[in-house]
Backbone as CSV, one residue per row, in Angstrom:
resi,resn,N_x,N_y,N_z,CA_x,CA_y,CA_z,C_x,C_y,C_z
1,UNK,7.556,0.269,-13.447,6.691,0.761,-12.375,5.341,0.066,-12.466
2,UNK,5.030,-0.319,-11.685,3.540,-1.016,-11.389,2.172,0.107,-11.855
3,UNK,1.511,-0.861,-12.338,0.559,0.138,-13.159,-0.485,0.044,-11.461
4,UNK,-1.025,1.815,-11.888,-1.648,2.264,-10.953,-2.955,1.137,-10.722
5,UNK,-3.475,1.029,-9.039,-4.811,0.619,-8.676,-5.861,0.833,-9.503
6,UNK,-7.042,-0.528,-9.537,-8.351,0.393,-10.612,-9.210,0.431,-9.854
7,UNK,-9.366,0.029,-8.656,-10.255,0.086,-7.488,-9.512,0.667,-5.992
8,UNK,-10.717,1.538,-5.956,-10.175,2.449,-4.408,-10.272,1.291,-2.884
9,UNK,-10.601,0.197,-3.334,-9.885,-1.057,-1.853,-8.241,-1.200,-2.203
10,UNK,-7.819,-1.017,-3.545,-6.277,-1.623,-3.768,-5.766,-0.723,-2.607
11,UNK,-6.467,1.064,-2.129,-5.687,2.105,-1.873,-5.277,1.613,-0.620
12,UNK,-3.614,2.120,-0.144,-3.546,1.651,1.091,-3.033,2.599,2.086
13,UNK,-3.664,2.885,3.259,-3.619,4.338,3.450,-2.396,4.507,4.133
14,UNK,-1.261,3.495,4.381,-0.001,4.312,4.903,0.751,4.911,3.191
15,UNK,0.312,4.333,1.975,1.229,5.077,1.345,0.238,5.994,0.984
16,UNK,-0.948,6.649,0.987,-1.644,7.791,1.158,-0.876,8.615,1.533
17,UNK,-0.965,8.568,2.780,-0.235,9.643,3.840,1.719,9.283,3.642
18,UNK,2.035,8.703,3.064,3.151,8.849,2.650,3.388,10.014,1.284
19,UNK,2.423,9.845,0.633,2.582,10.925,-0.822,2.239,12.180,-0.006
20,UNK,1.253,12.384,1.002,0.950,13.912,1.588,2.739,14.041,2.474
21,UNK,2.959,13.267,3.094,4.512,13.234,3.881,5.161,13.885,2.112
22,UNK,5.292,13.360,1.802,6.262,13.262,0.682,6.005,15.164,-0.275
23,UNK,5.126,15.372,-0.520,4.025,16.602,-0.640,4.927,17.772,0.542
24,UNK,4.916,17.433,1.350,5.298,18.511,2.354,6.613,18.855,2.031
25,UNK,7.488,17.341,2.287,8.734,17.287,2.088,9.095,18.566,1.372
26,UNK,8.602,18.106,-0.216,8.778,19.161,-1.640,8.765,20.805,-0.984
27,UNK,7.229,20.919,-0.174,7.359,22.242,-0.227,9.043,23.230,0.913
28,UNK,9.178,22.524,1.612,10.135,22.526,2.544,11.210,22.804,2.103
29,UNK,12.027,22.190,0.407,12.975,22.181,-0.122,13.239,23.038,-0.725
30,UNK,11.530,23.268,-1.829,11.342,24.604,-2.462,10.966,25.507,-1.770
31,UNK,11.016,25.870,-1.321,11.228,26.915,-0.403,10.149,28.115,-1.265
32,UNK,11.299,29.342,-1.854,10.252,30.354,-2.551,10.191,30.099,-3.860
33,UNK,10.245,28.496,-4.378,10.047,28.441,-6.026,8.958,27.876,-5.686
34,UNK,7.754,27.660,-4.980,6.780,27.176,-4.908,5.549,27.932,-5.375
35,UNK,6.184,29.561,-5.357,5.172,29.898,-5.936,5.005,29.813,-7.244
36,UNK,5.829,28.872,-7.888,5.487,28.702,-9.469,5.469,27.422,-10.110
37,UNK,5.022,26.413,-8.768,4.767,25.388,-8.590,2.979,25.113,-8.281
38,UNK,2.049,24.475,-8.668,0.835,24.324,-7.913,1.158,22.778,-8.100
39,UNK,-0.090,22.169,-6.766,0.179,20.398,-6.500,-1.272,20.145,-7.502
40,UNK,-1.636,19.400,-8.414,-2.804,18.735,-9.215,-2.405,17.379,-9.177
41,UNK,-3.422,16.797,-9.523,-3.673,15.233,-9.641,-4.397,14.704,-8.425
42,UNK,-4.104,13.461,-7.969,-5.533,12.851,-7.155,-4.954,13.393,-6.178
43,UNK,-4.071,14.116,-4.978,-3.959,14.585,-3.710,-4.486,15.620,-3.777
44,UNK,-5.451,16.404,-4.463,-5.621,17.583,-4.674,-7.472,17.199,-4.058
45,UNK,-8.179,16.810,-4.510,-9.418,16.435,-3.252,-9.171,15.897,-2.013
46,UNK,-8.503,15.616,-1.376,-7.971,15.365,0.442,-7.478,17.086,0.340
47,UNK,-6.872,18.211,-0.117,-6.498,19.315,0.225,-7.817,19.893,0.116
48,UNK,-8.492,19.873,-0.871,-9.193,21.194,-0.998,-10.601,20.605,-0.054
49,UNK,-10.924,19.220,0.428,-11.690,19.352,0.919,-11.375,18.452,2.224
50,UNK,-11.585,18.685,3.660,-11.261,18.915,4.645,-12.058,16.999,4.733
51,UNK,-10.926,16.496,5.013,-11.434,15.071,5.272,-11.741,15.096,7.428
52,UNK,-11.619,15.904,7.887,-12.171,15.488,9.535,-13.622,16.254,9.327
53,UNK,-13.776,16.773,8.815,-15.064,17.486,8.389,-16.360,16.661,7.497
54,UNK,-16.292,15.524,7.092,-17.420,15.675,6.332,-18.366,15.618,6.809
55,UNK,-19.132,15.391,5.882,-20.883,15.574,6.226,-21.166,14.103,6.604
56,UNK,-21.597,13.330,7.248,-22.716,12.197,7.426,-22.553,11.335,6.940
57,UNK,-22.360,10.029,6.118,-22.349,9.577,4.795,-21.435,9.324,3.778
58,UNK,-20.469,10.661,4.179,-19.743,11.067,2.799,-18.125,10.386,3.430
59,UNK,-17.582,9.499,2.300,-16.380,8.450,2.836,-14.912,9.532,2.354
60,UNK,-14.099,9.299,3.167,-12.981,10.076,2.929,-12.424,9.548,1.354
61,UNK,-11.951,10.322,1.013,-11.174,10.448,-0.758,-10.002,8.961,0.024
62,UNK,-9.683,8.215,-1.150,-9.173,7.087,-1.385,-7.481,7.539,-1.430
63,UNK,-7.204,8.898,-1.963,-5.868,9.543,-2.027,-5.331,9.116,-2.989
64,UNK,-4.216,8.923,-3.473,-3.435,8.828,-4.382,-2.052,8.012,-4.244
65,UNK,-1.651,7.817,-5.561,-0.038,6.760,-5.108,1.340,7.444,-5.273
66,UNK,0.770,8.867,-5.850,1.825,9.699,-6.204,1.813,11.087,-6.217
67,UNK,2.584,11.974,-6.240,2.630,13.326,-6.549,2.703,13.860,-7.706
68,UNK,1.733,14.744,-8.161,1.711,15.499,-9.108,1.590,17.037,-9.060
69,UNK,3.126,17.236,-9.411,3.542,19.097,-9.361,3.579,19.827,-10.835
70,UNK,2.671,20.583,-10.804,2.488,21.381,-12.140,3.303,22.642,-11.923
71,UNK,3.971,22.892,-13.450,5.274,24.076,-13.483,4.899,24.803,-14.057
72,UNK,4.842,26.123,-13.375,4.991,27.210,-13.947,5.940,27.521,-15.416
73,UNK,5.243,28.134,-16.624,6.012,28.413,-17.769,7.439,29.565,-17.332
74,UNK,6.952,29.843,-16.492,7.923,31.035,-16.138,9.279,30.639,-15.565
75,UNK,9.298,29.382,-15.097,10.579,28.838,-14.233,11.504,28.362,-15.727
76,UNK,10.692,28.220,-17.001,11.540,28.338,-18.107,12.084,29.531,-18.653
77,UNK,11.360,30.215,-18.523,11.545,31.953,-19.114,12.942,32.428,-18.613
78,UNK,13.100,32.144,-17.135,13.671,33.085,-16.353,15.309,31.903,-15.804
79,UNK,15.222,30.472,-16.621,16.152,29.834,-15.705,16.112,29.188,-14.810
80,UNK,15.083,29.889,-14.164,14.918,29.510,-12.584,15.234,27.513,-12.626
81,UNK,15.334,27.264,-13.496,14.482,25.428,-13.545,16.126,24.737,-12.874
82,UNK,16.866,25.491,-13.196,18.423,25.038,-12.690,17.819,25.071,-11.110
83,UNK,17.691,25.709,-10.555,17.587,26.069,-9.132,16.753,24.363,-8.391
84,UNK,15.435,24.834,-9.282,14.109,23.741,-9.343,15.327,22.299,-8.765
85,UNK,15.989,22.176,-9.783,16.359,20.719,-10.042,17.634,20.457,-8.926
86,UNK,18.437,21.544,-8.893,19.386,21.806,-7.779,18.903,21.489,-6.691
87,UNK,17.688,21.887,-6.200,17.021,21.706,-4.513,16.640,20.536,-4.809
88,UNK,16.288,19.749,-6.057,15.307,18.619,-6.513,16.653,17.709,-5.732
89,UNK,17.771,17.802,-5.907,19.185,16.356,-5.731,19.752,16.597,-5.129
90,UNK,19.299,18.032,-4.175,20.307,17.919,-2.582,19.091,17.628,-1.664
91,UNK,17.618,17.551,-1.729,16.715,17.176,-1.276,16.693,15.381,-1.408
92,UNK,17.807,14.634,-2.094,17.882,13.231,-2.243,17.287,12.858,-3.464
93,UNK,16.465,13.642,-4.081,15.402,13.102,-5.171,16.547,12.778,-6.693
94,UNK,15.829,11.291,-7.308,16.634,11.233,-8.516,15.822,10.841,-9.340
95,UNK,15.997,11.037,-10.838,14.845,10.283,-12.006,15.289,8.830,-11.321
96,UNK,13.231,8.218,-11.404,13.285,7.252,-11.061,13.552,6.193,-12.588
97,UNK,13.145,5.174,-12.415,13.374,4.120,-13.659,11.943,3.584,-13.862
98,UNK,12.428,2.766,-14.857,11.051,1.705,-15.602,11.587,0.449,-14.998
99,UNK,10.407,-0.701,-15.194,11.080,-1.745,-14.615,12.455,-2.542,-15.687
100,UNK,12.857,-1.845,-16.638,13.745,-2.129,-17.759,14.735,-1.498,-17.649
101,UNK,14.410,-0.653,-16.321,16.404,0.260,-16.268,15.781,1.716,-17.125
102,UNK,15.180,2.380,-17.815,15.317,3.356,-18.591,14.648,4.251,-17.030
103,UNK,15.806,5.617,-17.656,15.153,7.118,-16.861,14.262,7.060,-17.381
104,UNK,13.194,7.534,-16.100,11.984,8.250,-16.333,11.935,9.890,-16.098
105,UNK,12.292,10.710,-16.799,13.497,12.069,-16.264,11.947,12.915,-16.260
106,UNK,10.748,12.595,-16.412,9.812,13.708,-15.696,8.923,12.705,-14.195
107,UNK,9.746,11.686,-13.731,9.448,11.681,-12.309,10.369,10.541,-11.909
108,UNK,9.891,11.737,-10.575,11.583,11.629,-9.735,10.974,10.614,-8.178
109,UNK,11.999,10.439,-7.563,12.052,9.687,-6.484,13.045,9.673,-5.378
110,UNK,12.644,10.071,-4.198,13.219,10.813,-2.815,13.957,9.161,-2.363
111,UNK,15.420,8.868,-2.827,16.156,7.824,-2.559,15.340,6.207,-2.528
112,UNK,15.266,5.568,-1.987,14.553,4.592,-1.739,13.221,4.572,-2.186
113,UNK,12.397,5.536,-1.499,10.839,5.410,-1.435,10.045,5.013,-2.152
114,UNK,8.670,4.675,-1.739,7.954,3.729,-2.739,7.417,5.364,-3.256
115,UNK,6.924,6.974,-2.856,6.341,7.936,-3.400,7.443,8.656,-4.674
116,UNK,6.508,8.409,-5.523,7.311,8.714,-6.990,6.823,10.451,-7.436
117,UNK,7.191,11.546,-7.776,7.004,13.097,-7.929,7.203,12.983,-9.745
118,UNK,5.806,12.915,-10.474,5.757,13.319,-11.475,5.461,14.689,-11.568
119,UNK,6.251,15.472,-12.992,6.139,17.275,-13.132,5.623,17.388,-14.635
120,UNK,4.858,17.801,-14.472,4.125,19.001,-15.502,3.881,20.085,-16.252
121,UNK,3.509,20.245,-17.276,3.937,21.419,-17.815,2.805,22.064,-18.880
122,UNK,2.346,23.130,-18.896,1.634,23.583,-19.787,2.698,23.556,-21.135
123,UNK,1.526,23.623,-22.340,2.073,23.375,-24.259,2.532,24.716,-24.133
124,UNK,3.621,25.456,-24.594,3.926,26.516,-24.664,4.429,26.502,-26.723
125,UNK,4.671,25.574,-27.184,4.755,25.747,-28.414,4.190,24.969,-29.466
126,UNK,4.269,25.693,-30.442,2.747,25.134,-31.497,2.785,23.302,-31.997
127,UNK,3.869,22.619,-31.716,4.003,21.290,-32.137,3.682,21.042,-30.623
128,UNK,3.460,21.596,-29.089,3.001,20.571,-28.283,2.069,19.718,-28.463
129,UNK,2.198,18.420,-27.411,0.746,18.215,-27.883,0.904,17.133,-26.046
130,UNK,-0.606,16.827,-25.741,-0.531,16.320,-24.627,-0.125,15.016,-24.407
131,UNK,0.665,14.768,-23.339,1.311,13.630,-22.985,2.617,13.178,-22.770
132,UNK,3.336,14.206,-24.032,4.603,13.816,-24.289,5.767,14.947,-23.385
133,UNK,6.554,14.679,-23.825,7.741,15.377,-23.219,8.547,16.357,-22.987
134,UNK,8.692,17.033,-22.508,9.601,18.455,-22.502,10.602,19.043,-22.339
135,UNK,11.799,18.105,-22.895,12.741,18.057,-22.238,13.665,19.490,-21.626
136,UNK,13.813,19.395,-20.634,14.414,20.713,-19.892,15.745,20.659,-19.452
137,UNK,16.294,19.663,-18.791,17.441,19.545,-19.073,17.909,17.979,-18.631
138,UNK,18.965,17.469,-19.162,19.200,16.233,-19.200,18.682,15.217,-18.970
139,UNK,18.841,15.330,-17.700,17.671,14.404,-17.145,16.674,14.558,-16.016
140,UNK,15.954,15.718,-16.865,14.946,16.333,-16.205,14.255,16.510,-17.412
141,UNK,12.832,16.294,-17.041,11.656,16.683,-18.262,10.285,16.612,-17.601
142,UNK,9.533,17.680,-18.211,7.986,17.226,-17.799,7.140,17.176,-18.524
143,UNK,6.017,16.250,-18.425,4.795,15.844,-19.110,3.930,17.131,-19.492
144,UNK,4.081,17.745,-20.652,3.030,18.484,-21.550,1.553,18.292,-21.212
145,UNK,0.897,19.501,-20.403,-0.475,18.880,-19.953,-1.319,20.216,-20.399
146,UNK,-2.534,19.457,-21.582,-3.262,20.592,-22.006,-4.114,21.085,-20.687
147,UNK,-4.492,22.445,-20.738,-5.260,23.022,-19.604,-4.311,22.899,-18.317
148,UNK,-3.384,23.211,-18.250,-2.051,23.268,-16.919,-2.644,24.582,-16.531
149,UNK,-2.652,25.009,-17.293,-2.264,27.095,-17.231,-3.476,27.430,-16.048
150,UNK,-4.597,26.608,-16.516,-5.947,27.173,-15.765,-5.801,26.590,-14.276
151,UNK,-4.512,26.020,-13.589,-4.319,25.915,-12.536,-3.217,26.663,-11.682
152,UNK,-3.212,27.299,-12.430,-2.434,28.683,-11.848,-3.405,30.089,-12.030
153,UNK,-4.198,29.781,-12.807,-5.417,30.894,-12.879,-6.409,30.802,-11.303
154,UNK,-6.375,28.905,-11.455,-8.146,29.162,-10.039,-7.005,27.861,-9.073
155,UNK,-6.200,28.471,-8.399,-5.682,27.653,-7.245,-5.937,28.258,-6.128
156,UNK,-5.856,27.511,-4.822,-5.866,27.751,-3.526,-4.897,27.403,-2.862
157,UNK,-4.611,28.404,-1.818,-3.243,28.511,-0.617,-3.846,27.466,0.585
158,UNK,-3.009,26.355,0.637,-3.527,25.347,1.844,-2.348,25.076,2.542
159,UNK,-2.798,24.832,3.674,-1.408,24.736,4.747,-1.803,23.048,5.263
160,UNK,-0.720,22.573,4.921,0.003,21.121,5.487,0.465,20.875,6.437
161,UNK,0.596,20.239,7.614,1.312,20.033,8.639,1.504,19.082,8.433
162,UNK,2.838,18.231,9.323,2.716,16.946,9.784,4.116,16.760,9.794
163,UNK,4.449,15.087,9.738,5.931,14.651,9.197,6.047,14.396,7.853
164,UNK,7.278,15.339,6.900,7.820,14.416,6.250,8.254,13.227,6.295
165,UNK,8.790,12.896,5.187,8.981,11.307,4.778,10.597,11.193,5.619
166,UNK,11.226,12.149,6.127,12.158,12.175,6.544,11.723,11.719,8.388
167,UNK,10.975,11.939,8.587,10.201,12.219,9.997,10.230,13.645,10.430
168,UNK,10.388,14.690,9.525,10.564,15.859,10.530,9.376,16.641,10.661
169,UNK,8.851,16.863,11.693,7.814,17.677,12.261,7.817,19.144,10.924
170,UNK,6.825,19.030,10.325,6.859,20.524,9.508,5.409,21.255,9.692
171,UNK,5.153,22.720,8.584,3.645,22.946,8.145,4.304,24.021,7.072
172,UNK,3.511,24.086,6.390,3.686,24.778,4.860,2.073,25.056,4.384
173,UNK,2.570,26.355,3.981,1.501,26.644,2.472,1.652,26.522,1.148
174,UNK,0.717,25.910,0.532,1.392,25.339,-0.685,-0.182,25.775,-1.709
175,UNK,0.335,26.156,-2.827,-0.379,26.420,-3.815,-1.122,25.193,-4.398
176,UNK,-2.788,24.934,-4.210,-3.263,24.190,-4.632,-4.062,23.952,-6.014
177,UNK,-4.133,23.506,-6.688,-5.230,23.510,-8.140,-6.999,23.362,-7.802
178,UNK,-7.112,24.840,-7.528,-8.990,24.635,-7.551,-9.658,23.684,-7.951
179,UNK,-10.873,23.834,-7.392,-11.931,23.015,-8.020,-12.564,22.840,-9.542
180,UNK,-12.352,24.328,-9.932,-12.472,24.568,-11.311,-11.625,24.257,-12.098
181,UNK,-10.289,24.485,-11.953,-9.264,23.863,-12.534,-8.919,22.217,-12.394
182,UNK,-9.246,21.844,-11.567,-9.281,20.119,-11.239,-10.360,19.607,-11.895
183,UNK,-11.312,20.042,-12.566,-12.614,19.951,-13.391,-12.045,19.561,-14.902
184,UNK,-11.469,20.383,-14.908,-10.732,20.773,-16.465,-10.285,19.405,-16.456
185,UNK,-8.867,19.754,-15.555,-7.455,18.462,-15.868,-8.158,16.946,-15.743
186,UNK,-8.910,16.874,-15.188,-9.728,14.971,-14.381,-10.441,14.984,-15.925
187,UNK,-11.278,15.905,-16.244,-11.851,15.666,-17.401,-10.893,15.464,-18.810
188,UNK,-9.897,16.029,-18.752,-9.122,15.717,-20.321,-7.903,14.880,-19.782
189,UNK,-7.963,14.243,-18.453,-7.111,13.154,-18.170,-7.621,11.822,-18.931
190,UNK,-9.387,11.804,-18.431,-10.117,10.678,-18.208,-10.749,10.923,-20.081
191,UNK,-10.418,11.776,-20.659,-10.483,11.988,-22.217,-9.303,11.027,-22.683
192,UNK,-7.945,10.927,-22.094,-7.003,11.220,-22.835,-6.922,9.339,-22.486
193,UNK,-7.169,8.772,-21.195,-6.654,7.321,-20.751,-7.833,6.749,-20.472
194,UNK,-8.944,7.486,-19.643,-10.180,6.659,-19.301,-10.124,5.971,-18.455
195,UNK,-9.368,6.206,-17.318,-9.132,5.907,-15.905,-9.998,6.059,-15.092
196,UNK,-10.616,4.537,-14.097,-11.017,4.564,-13.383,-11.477,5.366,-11.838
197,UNK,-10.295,5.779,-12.045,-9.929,6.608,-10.812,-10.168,8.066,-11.340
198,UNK,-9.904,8.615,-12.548,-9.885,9.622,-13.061,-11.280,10.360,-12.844
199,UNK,-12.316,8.858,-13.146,-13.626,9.794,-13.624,-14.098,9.615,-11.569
200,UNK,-13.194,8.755,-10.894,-13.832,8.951,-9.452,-13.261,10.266,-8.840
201,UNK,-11.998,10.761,-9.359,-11.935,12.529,-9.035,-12.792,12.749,-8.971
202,UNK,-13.071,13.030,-9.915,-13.734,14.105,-10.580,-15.160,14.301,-9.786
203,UNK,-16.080,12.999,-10.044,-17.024,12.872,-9.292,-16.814,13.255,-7.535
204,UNK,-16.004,12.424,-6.982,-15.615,12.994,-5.488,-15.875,14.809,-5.373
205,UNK,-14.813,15.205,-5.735,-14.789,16.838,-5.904,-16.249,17.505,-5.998
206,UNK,-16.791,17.290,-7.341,-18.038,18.019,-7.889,-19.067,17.606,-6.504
207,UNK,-19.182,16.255,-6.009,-20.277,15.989,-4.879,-19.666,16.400,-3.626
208,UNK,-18.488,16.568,-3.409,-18.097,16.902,-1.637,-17.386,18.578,-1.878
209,UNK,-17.136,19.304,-2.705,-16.556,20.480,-2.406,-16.924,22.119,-1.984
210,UNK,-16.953,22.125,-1.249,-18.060,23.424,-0.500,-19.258,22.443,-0.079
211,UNK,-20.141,24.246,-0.037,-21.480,23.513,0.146,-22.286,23.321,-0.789
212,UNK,-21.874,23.395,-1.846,-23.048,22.599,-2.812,-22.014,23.113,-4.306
213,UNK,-23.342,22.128,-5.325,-21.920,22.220,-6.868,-21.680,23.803,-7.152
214,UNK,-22.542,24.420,-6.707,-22.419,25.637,-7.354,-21.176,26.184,-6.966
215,UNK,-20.472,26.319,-6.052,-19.403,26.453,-4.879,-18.149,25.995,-6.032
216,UNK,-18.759,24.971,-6.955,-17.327,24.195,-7.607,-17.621,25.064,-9.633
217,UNK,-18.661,25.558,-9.218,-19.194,25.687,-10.804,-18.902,27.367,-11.258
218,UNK,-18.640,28.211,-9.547,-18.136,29.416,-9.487,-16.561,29.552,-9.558
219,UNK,-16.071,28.481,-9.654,-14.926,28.375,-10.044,-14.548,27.790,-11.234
220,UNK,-15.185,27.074,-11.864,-15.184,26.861,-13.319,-15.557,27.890,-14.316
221,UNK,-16.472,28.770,-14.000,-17.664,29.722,-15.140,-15.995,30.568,-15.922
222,UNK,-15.386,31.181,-14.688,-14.649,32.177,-15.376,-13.189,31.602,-16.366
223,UNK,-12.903,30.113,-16.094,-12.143,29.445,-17.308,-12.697,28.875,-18.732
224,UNK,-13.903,29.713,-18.718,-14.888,28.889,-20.029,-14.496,29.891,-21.102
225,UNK,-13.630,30.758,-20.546,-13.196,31.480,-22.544,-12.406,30.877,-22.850
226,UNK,-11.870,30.021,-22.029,-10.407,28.903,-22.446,-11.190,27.591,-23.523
227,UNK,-10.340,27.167,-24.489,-10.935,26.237,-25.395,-10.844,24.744,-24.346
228,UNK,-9.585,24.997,-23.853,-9.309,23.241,-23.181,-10.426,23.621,-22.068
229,UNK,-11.018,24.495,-21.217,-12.327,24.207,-20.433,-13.271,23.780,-21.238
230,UNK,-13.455,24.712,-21.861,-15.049,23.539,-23.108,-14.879,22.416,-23.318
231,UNK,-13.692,22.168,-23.900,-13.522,20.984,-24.105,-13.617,19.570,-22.703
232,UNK,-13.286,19.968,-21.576,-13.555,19.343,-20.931,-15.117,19.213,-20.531
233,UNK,-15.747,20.418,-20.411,-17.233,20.481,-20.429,-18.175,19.350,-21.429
234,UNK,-17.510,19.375,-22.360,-18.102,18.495,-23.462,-17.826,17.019,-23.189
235,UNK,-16.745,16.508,-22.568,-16.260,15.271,-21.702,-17.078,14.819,-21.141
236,UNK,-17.813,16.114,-20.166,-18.743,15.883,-19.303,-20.128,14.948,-19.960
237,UNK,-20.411,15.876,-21.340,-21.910,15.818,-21.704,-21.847,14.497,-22.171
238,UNK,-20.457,14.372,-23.076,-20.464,12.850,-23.755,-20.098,12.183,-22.465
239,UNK,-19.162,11.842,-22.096,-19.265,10.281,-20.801,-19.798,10.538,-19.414
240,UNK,-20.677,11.556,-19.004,-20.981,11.348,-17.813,-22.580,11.623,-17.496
241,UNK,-23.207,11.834,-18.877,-24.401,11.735,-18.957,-25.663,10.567,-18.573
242,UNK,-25.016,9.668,-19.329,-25.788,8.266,-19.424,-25.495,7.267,-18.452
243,UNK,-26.570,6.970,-17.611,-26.635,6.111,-16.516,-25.765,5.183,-16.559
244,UNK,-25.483,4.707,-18.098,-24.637,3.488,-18.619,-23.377,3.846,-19.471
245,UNK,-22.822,4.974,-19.204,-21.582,5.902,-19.778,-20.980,4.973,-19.451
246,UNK,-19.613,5.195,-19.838,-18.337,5.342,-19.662,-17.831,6.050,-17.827
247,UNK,-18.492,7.252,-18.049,-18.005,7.512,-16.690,-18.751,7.480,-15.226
248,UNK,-19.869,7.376,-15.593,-21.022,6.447,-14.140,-20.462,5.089,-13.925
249,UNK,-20.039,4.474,-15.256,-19.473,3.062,-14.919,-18.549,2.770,-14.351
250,UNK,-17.464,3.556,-14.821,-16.253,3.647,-14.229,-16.138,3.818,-13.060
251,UNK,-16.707,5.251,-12.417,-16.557,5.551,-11.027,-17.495,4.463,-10.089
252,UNK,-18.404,3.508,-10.613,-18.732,2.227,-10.097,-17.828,1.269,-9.868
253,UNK,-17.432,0.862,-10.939,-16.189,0.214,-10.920,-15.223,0.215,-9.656
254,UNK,-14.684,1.626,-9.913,-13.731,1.893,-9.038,-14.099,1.675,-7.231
255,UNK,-15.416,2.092,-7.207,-15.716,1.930,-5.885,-16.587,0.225,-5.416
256,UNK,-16.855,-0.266,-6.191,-18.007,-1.152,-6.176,-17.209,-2.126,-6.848
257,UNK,-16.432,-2.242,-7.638,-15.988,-3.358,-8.670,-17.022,-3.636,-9.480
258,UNK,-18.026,-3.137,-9.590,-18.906,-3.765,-11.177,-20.025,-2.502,-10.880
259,UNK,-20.968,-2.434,-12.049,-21.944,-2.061,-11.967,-23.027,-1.483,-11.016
260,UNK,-23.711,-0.188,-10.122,-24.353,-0.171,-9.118,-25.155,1.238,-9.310
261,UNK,-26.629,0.720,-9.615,-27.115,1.684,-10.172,-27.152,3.086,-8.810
262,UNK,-26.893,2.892,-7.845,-27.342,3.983,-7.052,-26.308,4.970,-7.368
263,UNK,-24.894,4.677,-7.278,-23.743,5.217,-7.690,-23.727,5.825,-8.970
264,UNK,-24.116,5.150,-10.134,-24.486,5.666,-11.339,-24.909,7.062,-11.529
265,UNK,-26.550,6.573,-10.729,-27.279,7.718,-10.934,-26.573,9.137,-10.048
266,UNK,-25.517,9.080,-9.023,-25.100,9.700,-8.480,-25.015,10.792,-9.541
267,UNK,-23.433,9.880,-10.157,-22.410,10.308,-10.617,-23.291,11.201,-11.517
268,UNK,-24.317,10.907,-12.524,-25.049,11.733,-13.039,-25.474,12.807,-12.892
269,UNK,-26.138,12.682,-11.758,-27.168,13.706,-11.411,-26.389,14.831,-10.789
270,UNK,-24.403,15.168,-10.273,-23.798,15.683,-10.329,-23.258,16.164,-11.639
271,UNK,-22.618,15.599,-12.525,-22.498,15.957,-13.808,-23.652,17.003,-14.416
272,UNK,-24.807,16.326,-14.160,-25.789,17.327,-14.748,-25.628,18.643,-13.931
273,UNK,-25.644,18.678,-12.642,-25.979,19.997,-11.556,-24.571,20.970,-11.947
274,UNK,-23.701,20.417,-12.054,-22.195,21.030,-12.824,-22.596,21.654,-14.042
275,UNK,-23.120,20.918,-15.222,-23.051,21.536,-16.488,-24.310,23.067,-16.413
276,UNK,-25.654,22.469,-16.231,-26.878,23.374,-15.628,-25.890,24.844,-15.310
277,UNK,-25.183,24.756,-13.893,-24.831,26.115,-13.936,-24.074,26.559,-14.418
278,UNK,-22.921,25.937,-15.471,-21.818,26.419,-16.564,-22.726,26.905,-17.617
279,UNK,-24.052,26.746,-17.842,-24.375,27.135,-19.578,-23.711,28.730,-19.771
C-alpha cells in the first residue's frame, strides 16, 4: 500500500469524497451495530465541523485517504463481532493486501476500490500495547489504540447524506469521535509516528471547532482523570509549544512544504489557548 501523502496539495478531493461515499456505505450495512462502532481518524474534522459554513479565511479540511472505525469492547464481550464481519463480506468488503501479497486482516477493502476501512480497538488486556494486533477472528483483526475508550465517552451523532460508493442515494446517523476525544487520539498518534498530517488534525480541529477553543476544551476537561488524556496533554506542552517544535513545523510542512512563521505561530498560540483552559 502506498505510504500516506505528507502534504495536504498531494490530497485529491474525488478520493476525499470517496472515503465520506465509502463512510456512508459502512453505516448502511451496519445497520444497528453502529452503535458500537464510532468513525475517528482524519474524516472526523469535515464531520464535526461543517465545511459550507466557515468563517472568512478559514480553508476546508484536506480530508483523508481512508476510513477509520473504532470498536466497541463490547462487540467482543457479547459475539456480536461474527455479525460485524458477516455484514463486513456480504457488503463486498475483503482484507485488503500489502504490496507483497500478505493479508492486512485489520483493513479491509469494498472489492476493487482505491478506499481502504482500517478497525480499531481499545487495550482491554494487561500485555496490550499500542499499535499492534488483535486478532479476532481469522482474518479479521484490529489495531490496539491507547485512548479508543474516550471516544465512545465524548462522541457526536452526525447525519451523512449523499451517494455511496455504490451510487446509491442514502443519509445516516453515525456516531462521531468528539473534539475532546480527537484531541487525545491526533495527540498519541502524532506521539506514536510524528505525522505530518497528524499534528495538522489536530491543529485544524482546536482552531475551527465551535466558536472558539473553549467549545473544544469543554470537551476535553472531563477525560483528564484518564491517564492516556494527560498524556496526550503533555504531547501538547512538549511538541507544540515552540515556534520551532516538532509540531508548528510539521503542520507547516504539511500545508506550506517548509517552514512559515505565520503558521507556526498559529499552531502555537492554539496549543497554548487549549492547554490554559485544561489546567
Amino acid at each position: 500500500m502506498a505510504d500516506k501523502p505528507r502534504r495536504a496539495s498531494e490530497y485529491k478531493s474525488e478520493q476525499v469524497a470517496l472515503v465520506r461515499s465509502t463512510c456512508l456505505y459502512v453505516a448502511t450495512k451496519l445497520g444497528d451495530l453502529m452503535e458500537d462502532v464510532v468513525v475517528i481518524g482524519g474524516l472526523v474534522p469535515s464531520l464535526l465541523i461543517d465545511q459550507r459554513d466557515l468563517l472568512d479565511g478559514v480553508s476546508t479540511h484536506v480530508g483523508t485517504m481512508d476510513l477509520d472505525v473504532g470498536l466497541k469492547l463490547a462487540l467482543l464481550d457479547h459475539g456480536r463481532y461474527h455479525t460485524l464481519t458477516e455484514r463486513l463480506r456480504a457488503a463486498k468488503f475483503t482484507p485488503d493486501q500489502t504490496d507483497e501479497g500478505r493479508l492486512t486482516r485489520q483493513r479491509w477493502r469494498a472489492g476493487t476500490g482505491s478506499v481502504t476501512v482500517d478497525f480499531l480497538i481499545p487495550p482491554s488486556l494487561p500485555n496490550d500495547q499500542g499499535g499492534r494486533l488483535r486478532d479476532i477472528e481469522k482474518d479479521f483483526a484490529a489495531i490496539i489504540a491507547p485512548g479508543l475508550k474516550l471516544a465512545f465517552q465524548d462522541r457526536r451523532l452526525v447525519r451523512i447524506e449523499g451517494k455511496t460508493i455504490f451510487g446509491e442515494n442514502a443519509a445516516r446517523e453515525l456516531w462521531v469521535c468528539g473534539p475532546g476525544a480527537f484531541v487525545v487520539l491526533k495527540a498519541l498518534a502524532f506521539l506514536g509516528r510524528g505525522e505530518n498530517k497528524d499534528a495538522y488534525d489536530l491543529y485544524y480541529l482546536v482552531r475551527n471547532f465551535g466558536a472558539s477553543v473553549e467549545d473544544t476544551a469543554s470537551c476535553l476537561r472531563p477525560l483528564l482523570e484518564d491517564d492516556e488524556a494527560r498524556r496526550a496533554l503533555q504531547v501538547l506542552r512538549d511538541d507544540f509549544l515552540d515556534h520551532d517544535g516538532v509540531g508548528p513545523r510539521r503542520v507547516a510542512e504539511f500545508l506550506q512544504g517548509g517552514p512559515n512563521d505565520e503558521i507556526q505561530a498559529d499552531v502555537v498560540g492554539f496549543a497554548q489557548a487549549l492547554l490554559d483552559r485544561c489546567r
